[in-house]
Backbone as a chain_set.jsonl record, in Angstrom:
{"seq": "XXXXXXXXXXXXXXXXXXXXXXXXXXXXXXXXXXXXXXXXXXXXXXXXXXXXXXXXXXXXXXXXXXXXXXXXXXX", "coords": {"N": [[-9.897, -3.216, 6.104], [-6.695, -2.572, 4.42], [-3.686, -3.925, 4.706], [-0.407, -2.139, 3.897], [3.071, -2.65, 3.428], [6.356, -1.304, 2.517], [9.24, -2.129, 1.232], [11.576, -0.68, 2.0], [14.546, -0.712, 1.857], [14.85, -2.019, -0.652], [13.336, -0.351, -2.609], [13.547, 1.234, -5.365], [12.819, 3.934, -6.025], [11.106, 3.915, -8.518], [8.543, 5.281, -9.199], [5.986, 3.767, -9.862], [4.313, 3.394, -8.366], [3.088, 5.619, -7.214], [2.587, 6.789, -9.094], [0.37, 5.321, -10.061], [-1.794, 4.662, -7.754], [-1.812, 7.16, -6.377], [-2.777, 8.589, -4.305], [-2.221, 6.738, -2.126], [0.667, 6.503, -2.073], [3.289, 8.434, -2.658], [6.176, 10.415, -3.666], [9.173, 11.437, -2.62], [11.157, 13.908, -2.442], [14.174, 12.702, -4.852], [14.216, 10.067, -4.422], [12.952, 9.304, -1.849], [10.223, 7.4, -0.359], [7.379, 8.338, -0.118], [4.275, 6.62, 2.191], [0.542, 5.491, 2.902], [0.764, 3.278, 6.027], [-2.047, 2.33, 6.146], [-4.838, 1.445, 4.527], [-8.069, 1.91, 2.843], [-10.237, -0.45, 2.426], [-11.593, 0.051, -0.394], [-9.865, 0.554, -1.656], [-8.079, -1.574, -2.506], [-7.886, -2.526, -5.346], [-6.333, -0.434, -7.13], [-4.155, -0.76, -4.888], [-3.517, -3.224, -5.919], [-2.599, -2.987, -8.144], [-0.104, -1.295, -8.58], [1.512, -2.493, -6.469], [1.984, -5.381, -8.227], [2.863, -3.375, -10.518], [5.429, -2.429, -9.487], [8.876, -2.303, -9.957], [10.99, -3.451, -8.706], [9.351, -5.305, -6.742], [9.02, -4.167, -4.684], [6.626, -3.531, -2.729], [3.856, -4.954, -0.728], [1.126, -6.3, -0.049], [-1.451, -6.83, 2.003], [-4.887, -8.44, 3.541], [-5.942, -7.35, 6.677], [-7.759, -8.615, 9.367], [-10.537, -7.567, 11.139], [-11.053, -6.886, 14.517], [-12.599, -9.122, 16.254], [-14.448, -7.566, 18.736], [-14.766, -5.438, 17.314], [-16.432, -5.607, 15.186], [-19.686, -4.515, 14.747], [-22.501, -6.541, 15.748], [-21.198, -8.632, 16.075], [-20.031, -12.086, 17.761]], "CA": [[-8.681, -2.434, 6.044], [-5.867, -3.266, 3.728], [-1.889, -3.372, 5.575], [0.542, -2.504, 2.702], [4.126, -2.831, 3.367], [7.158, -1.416, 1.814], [10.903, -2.4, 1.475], [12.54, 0.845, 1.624], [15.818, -1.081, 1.048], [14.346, -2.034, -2.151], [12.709, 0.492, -3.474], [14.636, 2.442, -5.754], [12.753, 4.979, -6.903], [10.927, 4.2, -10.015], [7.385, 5.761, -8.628], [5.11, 3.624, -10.679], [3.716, 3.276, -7.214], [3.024, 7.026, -6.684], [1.733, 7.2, -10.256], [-1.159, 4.399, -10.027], [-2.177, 4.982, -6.946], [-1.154, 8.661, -5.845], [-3.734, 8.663, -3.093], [-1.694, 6.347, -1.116], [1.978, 6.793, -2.381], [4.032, 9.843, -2.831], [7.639, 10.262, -3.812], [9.614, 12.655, -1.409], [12.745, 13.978, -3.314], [14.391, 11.921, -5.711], [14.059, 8.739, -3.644], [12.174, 9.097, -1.004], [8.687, 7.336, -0.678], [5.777, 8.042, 1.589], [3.256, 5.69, 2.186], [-0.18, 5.567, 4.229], [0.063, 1.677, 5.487], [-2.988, 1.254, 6.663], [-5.233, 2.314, 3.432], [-9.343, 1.44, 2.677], [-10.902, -1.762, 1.253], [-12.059, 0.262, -1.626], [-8.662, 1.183, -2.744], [-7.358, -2.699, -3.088], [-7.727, -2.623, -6.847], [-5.254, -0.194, -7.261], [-3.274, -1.204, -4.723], [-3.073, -4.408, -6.689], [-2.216, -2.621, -9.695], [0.66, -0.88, -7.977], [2.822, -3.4, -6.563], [2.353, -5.668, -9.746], [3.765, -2.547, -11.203], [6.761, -2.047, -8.852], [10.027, -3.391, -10.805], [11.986, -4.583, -7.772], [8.705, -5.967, -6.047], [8.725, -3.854, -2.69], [5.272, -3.424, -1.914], [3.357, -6.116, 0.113], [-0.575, -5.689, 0.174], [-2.285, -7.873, 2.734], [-5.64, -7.697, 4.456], [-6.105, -7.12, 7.97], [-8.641, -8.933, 9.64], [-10.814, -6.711, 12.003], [-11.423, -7.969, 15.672], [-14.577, -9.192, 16.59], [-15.308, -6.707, 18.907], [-15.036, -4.152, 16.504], [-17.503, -5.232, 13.879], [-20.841, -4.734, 15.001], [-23.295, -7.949, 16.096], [-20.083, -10.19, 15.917], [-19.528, -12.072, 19.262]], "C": [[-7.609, -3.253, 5.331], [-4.395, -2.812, 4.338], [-1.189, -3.02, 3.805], [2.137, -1.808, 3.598], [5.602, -2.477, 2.383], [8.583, -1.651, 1.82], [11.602, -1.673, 1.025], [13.728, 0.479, 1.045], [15.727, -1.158, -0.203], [14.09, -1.358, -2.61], [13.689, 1.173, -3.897], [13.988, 3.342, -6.433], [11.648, 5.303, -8.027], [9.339, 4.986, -10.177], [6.778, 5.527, -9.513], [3.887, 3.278, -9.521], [2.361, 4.404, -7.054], [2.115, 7.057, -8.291], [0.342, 6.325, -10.364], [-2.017, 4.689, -8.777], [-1.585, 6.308, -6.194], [-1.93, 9.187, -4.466], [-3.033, 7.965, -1.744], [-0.342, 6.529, -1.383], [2.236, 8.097, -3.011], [5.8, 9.77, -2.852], [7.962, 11.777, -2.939], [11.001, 12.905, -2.141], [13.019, 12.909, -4.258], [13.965, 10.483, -6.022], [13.241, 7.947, -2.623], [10.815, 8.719, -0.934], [8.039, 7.348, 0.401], [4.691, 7.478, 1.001], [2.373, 5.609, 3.24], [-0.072, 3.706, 4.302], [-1.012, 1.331, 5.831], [-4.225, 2.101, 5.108], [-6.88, 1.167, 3.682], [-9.255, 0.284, 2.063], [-10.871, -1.488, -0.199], [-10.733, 0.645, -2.37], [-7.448, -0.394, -3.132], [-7.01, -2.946, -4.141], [-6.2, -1.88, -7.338], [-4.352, -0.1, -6.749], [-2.121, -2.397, -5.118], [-2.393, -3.521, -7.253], [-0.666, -1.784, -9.107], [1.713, -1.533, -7.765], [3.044, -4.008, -7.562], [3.525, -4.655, -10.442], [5.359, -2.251, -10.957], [7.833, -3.205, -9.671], [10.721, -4.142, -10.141], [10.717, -5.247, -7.023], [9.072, -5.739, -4.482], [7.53, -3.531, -2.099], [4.554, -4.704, -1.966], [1.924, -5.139, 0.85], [-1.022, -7.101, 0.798], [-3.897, -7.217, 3.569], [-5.403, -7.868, 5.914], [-7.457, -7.126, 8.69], [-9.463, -7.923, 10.964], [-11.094, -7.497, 13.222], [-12.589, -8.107, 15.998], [-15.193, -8.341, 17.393], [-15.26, -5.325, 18.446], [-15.953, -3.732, 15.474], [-18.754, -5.801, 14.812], [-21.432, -5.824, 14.91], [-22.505, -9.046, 16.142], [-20.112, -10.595, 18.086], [-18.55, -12.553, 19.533]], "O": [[-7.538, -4.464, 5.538], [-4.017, -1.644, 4.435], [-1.516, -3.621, 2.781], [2.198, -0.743, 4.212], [5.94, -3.327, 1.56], [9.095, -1.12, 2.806], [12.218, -1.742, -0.038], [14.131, 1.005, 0.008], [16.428, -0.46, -0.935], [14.714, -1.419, -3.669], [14.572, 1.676, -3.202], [14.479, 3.669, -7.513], [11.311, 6.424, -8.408], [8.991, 5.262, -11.325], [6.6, 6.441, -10.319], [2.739, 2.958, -9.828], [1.165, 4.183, -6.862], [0.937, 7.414, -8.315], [-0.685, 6.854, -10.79], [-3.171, 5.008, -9.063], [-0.761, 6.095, -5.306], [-1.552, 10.126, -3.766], [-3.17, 8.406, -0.603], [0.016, 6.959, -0.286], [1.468, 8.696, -3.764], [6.48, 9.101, -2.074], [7.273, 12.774, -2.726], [11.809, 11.996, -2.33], [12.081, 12.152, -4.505], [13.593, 9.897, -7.039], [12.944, 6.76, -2.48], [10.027, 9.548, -1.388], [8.044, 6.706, 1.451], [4.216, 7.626, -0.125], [2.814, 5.617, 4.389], [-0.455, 2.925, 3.432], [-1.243, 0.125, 5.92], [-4.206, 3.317, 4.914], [-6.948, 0.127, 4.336], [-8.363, -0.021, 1.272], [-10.415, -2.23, -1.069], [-10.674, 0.989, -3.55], [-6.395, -0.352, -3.767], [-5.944, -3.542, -4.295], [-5.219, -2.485, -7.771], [-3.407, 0.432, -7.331], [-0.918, -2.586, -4.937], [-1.342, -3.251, -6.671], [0.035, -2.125, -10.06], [2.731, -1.442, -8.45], [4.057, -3.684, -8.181], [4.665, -4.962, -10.791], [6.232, -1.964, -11.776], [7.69, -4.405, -9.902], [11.134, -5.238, -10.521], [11.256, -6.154, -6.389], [9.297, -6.495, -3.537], [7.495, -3.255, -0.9], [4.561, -5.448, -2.947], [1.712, -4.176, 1.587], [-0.964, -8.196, 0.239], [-4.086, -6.086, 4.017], [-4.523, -8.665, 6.237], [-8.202, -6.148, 8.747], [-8.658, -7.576, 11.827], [-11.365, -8.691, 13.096], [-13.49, -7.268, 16.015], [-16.375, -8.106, 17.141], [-15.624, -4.314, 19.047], [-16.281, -2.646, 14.994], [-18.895, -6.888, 15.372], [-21.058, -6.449, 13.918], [-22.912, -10.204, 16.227], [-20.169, -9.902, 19.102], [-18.16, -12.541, 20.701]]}, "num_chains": 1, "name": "protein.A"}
């Protein structure tokens, strides 16, 4: 699972977010952005590609380690 993080203060807007990845970002009116934070493995790539893109640098992509007793045969 990948966390991503955004800094609403920051963000102003420029939805290069919403345009690379549109699966997880969405612009809400002029300004407004929705975001899923907890998003798949398989969509890291263009989550990369996303923040890179952001001009003020408000999105924050980290993983999120799973707990051991959640992944099968772990002890």
């Amino acid at each position: 699972m990948v966390r991503i993080a955004v800094d609403l203060n920051r963000c102003q807007g420029y939805a290069q977010c919403a345009f690379l990845a549109p699966e997880i970002f969405a612009m809400h009116g002029d300004e407004g952005l929705l975001y899923d934070p907890d998003a798949d493995e398989a969509q890291r790539g263009r989550l990369a590609q996303a923040a890179a893109a952001c001009p003020v640098q408000a999105i924050l992509v980290d993983a999120v380690d799973e707990p051991a007793e959640a992944v099968p045969g772990a002890r």
